[in-house]
Structures are given as C-alpha cells and as structure tokens.
C-alpha positions as CSV (number, residue, x, y, z in Angstrom):
1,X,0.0,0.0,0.0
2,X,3.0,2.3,0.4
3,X,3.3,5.4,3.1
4,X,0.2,6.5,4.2
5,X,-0.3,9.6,6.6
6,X,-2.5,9.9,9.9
7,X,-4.3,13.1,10.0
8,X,-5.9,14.1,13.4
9,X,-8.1,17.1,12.7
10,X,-8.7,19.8,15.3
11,X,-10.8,19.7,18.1
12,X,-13.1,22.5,16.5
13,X,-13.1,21.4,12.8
14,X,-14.2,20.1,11.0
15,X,-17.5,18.6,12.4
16,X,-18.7,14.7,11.2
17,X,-21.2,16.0,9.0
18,X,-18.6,18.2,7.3
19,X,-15.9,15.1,7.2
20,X,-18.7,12.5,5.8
21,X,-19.5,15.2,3.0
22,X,-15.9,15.6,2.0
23,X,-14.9,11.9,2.1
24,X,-17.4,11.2,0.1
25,X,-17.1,14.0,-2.4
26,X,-13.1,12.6,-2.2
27,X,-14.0,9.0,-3.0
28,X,-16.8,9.7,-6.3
29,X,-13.7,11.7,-7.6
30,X,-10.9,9.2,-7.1
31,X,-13.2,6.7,-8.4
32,X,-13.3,9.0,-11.7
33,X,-9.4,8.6,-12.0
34,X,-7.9,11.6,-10.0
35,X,-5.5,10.1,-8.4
36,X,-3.7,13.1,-7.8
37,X,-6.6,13.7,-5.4
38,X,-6.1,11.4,-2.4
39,X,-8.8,8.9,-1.2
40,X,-9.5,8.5,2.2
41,X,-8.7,5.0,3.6
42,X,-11.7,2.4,5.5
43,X,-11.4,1.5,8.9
44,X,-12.4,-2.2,9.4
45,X,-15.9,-0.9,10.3
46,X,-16.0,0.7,6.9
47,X,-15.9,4.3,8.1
48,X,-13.6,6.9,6.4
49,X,-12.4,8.5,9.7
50,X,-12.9,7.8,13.5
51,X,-13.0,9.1,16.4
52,X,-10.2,8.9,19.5
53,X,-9.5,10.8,22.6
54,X,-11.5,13.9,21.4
55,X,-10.1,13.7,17.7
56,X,-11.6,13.0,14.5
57,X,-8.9,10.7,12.5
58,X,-8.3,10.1,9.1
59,X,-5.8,7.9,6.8
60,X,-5.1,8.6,3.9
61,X,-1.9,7.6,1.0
62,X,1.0,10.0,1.5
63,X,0.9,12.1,-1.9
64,X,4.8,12.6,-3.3
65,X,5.7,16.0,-4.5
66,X,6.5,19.3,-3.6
67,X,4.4,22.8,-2.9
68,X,7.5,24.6,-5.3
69,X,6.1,26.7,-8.1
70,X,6.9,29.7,-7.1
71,X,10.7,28.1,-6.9
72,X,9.8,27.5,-10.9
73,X,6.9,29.5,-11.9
74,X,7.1,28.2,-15.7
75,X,3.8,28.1,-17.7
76,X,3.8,24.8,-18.0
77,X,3.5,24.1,-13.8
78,X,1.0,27.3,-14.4
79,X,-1.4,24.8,-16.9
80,X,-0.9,21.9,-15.1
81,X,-1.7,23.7,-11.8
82,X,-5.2,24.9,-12.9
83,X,-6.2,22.2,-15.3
84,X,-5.8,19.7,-12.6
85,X,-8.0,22.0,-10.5
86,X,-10.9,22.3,-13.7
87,X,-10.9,18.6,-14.2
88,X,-11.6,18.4,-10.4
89,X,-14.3,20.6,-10.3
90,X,-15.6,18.7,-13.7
91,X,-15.8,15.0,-11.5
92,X,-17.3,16.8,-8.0
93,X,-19.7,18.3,-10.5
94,X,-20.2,14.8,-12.0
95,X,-21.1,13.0,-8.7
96,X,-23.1,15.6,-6.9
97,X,-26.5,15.1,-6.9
98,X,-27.8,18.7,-6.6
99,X,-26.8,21.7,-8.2
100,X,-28.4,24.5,-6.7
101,X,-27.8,28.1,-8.1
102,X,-27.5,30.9,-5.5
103,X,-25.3,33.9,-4.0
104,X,-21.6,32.6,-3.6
105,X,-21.9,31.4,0.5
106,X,-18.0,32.4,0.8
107,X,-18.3,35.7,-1.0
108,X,-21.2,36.7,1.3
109,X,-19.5,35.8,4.3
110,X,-16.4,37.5,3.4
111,X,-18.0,40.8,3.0
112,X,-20.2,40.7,6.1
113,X,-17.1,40.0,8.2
114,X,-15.5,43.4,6.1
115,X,-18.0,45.2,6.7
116,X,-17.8,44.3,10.4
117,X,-14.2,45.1,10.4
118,X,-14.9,48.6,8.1
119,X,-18.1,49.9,9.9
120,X,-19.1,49.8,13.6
121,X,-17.9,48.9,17.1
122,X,-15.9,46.2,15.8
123,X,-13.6,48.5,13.5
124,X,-13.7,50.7,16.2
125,X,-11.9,48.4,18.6
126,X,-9.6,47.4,16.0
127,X,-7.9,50.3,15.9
128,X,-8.4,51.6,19.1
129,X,-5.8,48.5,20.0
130,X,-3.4,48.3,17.4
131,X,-0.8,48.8,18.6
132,X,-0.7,47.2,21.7
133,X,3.2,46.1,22.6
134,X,2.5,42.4,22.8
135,X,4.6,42.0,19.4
136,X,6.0,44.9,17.8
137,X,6.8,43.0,14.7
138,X,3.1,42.6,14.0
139,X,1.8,46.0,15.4
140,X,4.3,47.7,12.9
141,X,2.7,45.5,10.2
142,X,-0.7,46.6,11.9
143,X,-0.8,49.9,11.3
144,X,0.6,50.0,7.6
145,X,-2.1,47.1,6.7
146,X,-4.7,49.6,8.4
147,X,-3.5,52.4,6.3
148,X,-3.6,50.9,2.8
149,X,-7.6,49.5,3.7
150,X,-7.9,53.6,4.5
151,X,-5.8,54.3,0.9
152,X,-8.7,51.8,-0.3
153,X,-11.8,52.4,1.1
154,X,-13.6,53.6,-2.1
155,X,-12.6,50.1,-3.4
156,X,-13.8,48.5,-0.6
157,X,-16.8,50.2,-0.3
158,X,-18.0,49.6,-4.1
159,X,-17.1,46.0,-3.0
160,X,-19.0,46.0,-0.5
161,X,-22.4,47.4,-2.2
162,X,-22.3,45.7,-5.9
163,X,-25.2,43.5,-6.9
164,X,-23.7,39.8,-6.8
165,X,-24.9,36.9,-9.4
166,X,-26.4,34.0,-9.0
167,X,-24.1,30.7,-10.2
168,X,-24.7,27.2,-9.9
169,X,-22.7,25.8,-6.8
170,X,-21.3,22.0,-6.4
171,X,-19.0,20.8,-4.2
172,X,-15.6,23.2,-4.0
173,X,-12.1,22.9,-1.9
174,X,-12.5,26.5,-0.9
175,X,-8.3,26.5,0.6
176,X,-6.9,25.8,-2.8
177,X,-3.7,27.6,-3.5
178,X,-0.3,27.5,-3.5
179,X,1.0,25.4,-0.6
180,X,-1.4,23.3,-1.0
181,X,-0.5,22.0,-4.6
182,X,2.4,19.8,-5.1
183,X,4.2,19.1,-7.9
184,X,7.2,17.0,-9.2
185,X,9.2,18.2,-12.0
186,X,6.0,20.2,-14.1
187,X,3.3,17.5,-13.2
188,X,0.9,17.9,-10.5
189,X,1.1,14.6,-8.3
190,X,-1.5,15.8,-5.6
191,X,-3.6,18.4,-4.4
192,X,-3.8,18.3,-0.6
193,X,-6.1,20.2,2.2
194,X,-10.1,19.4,2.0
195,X,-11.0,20.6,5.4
196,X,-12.3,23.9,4.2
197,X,-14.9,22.0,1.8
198,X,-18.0,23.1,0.9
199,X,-20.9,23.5,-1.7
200,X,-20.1,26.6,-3.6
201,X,-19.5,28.1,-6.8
202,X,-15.8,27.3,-8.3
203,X,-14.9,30.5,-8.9
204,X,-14.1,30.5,-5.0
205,X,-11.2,27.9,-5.8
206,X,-10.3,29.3,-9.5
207,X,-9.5,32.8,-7.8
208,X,-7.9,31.4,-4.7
209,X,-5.8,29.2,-6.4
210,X,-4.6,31.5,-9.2
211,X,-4.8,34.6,-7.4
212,X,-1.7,32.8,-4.9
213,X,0.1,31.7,-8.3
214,X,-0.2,34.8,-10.0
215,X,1.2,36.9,-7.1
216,X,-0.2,40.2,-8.3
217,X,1.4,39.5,-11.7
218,X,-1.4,40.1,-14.1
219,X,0.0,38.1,-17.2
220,X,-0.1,35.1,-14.9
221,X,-3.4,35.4,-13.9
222,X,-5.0,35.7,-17.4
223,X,-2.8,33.0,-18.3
224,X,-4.2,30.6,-15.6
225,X,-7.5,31.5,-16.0
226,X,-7.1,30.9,-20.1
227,X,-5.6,27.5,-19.0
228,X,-8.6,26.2,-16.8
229,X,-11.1,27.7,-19.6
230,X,-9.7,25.2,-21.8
231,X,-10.9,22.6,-19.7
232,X,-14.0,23.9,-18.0
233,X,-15.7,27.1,-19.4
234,X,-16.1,30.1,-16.8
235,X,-19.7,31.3,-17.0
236,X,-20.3,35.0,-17.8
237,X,-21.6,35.4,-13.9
238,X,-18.5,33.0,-12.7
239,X,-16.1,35.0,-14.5
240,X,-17.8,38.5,-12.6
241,X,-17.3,36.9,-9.4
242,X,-13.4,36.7,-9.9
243,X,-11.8,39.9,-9.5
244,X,-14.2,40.3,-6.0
245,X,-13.2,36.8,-5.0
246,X,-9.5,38.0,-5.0
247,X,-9.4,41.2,-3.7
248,X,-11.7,40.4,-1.0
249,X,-10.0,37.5,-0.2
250,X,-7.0,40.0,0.4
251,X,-8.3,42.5,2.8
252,X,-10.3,39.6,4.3
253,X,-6.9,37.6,4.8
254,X,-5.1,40.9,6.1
255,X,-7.6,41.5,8.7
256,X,-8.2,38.0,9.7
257,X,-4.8,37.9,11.7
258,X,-5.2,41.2,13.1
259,X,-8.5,40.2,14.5
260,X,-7.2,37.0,15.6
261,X,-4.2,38.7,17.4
262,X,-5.7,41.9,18.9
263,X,-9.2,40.9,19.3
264,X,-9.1,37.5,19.9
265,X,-5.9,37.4,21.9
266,X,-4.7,34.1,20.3
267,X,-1.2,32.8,20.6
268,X,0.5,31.6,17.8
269,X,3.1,29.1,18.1
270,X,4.7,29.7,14.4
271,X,5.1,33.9,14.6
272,X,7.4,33.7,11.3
273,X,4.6,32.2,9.7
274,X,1.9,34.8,10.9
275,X,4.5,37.6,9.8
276,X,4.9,35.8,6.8
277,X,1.6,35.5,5.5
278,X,0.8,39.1,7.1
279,X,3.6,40.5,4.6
280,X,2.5,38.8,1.7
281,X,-1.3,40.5,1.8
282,X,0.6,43.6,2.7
283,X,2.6,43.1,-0.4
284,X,-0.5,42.8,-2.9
285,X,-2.2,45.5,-1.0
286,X,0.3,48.2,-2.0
287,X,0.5,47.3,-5.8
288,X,-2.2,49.8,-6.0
289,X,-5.5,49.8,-7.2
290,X,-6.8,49.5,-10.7
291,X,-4.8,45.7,-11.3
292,X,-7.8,44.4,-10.3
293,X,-9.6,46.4,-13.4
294,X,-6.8,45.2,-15.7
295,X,-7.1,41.7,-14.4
296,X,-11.1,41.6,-14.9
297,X,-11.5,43.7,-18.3
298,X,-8.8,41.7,-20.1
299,X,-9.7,38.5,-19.1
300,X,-13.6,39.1,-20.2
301,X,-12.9,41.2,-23.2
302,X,-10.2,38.0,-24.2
303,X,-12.2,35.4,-23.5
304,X,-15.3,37.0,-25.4
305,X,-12.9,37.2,-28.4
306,X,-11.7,33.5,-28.0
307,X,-14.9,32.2,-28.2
C-alpha cells in the first residue's frame, strides 16, 4: 500500500457532517481517476475517519511532490496547476447530486465579516488597540495594513455594495492555493487540504488558487484562467465573481490575523509564519488599485474574443 499519513483534525473542525461530505465527495472523484486527489482509507468498520480521545482521525496515502512553483513558476507548472484543478471541479460536479444556483456562500461571508471590520464597534476596537506592545513585529505591520484599507476604502466600499450573481454551486475545496499543490518536475502529483470543503460556486477555488500563483502578476493570472477555460468554461456570472473573489479574499486575509491577534488574543506558536503571510497581503495590498480592473477587463474582453 506504500506510506500513508494519519491526520488528526482539530478539536473544533471540521465537524462529522462536514468530514462524511468531504470523504465522500473525495472517493466519487478518485473513483473518476484523479488520483492526484487522495482517497480516504476504510477502517475495518467501513468508516472513512474515527473518532479517539476527542479527535476526528483520518488515513489517507501519502501524496509525493513538492508545494514549489513559485521556486519555478514556468507556464507549464501554471497549466498543469489549474487544469488539474478544472478537471476536479468537472468529477465533483459529476457526482453531486444537486446543483443549486444561488449567491456565492463564501463571498457573502467575506464581505459581512469586512463590513464588520470597516463599519461599527468592531472596527472601532480594532484600531483603538493596534498597537498594543504584545509584538511589535506585528503591530508595525498593523498599522501599515490599516492604512492601505484607508488608501482603499472607495474600493472596498464599491465591493461592498455591488449587486452579486447567481451561479450554480457544487462541491468546492475552498483553501486551494499554493502550498497546498504539489508538484514534481512540471506534473501535479496531488492536491492536498479538503478541510475547508464546501458547496459553492468554483470561482471560490479558480480565484484562490490562481490569485496565490499569480502573485499580483497580471499576465499570470490571465494566463491561468485561459488554462482552466480550456478545460472547463467560466460562465459569464462565474467570470464577474473573480476579481471580487481575489481582492476580498486579500483585505479579508489581512484583517483576519489582526483580528485574531488583537481581538481575539490568540497565541501563535509559528510567529514567522503569521509575519509571513501578514507581509504577503501587505505586499498585494500596496500594488495599487486599478490591477484588479486590468485583471477583470482583459480576461472578459479575451475570453469574449476566443470564443
């Protein structure tokens, strides 16, 4: 059987309901020969995961490669990258039952929590404690990631009143990006990291995933958006939802650790990390506005012309 790996989930996440839905969503598309998709394992019982001092347990094969594009960001790891994730989204589609059409669930989410973290007592709070001399590595971060969503606010705040479609939703990974996609050589051998599942529309995962490839470079986001097209065509409404899906998930991913750290008063044993990933919004953040306008004109206007 080769290595396999033991996964003990969180205490908090994901809940039963959530891990029978995504094992099963797994399996259907393993079964349609993704095998860079890895299949949860059977207990004897024939259960996909069980449960043991408190934790929810899963085994699964160990999937070879390595999360290393940005080591090598050549346009054929680019392809590969986003076609395996189309022809994914073309099997869960295949084996879900239902596919309802409705407002993105993530997208609406996203923007309540900004507007929470924008407007009212929560924003409020925010600021009042930032900084507040528990880490000065992060409060310095703080207040420059508070002053570009000022520099932005008229952004934000036509984000945060547009009119959003309705698309049809089917299962989704939702945490798609670029960790969590490993490759060997230019061949994706696996995409890891279903905890985050859920029924939504894909152009949750399409903007995610490419949006963390692309790196604020707009040639490499039309580029991987042209690459999935080729296998499964973006809607008119999917292909709206894309530019809002990245930015938002920007300020959203900004804030979240600020919240987290000044609100919440976690502790976080991994501080590189949390500086880490705190820089990298920080980065996109001050390329400006108006590459988001590039990003969606171009890849409409190019697409209209392709077809």
């Amino acid at each position: 059987m080769g290595l396999l790996c033991l996964r003990a989930w969180p205490p908090d996440q994901p809940s039963a309901e959530q891990l029978s839905f995504m094992h099963h969503a797994l399996s259907q598309v393993h079964t349609q020969g993704l095998t860079f998709i890895p299949q949860p394992l059977r207990s004897q019982n024939g259960e996909t995961f069980v449960r043991h001092d408190g934790l929810f347990w899963e085994l699964t094969p160990w999937m070879p490669g390595k999360a290393d594009f940005h080591n090598d960001p050549n346009p054929r790891r680019l392809q590969a990258a986003m076609q395996s994730l189309a022809r994914f989204h073309l099997a869960a589609a295949a084996a879900h039952s239902t596919d309802p059409v409705a407002i993105s669930p993530t997208l609406q989410r996203r923007l309540r929590e900004l507007r929470l973290f924008l407007n009212g007592p929560a924003a409020d709070e925010l600021r009042q404690r930032v900084p507040d001399g528990r880490w000065p590595e992060l409060d310095q971060r703080a207040v420059v990631m508070l002053e570009q969503l000022d520099r932005h606010r008229s952004e934000l705040d036509a984000m945060l009143h547009q009119r959003l479609p309705h698309t049809p939703l089917q299962p989704v990974i939702r945490d798609v990006w670029h960790d969590h996609v490993l490759f060997e050589n230019d061949a994706v051998r696996a995409i890891i990291d279903f905890g985050a599942m859920s029924i939504d529309t894909v152009a949750v995962d399409v903007a995610r995933l490419v949006g963390s490839l692309a790196d604020g470079d707009t040639g490499v986001w039309w580029e991987g958006l042209e690459a999935y097209s080729a296998v499964r065509p973006l809607s008119a409404a999917e292909r709206s939802l894309l530019v809002v899906l990245d930015r938002s998930g920007v300020f959203a991913g900004g804030l979240i650790w600020l919240r987290w750290h000044y609100l919440d008063k976690r502790v976080f044993e991994n501080r590189a990390g949390v500086l880490s990933r705190v820089d990298h919004f920080l980065q996109l953040l001050s390329k400006g506005q108006g590459s988001e306008d590039s990003r969606s004109s171009a890849f409409s206007g190019e697409l209209g012309r392709r077809r």
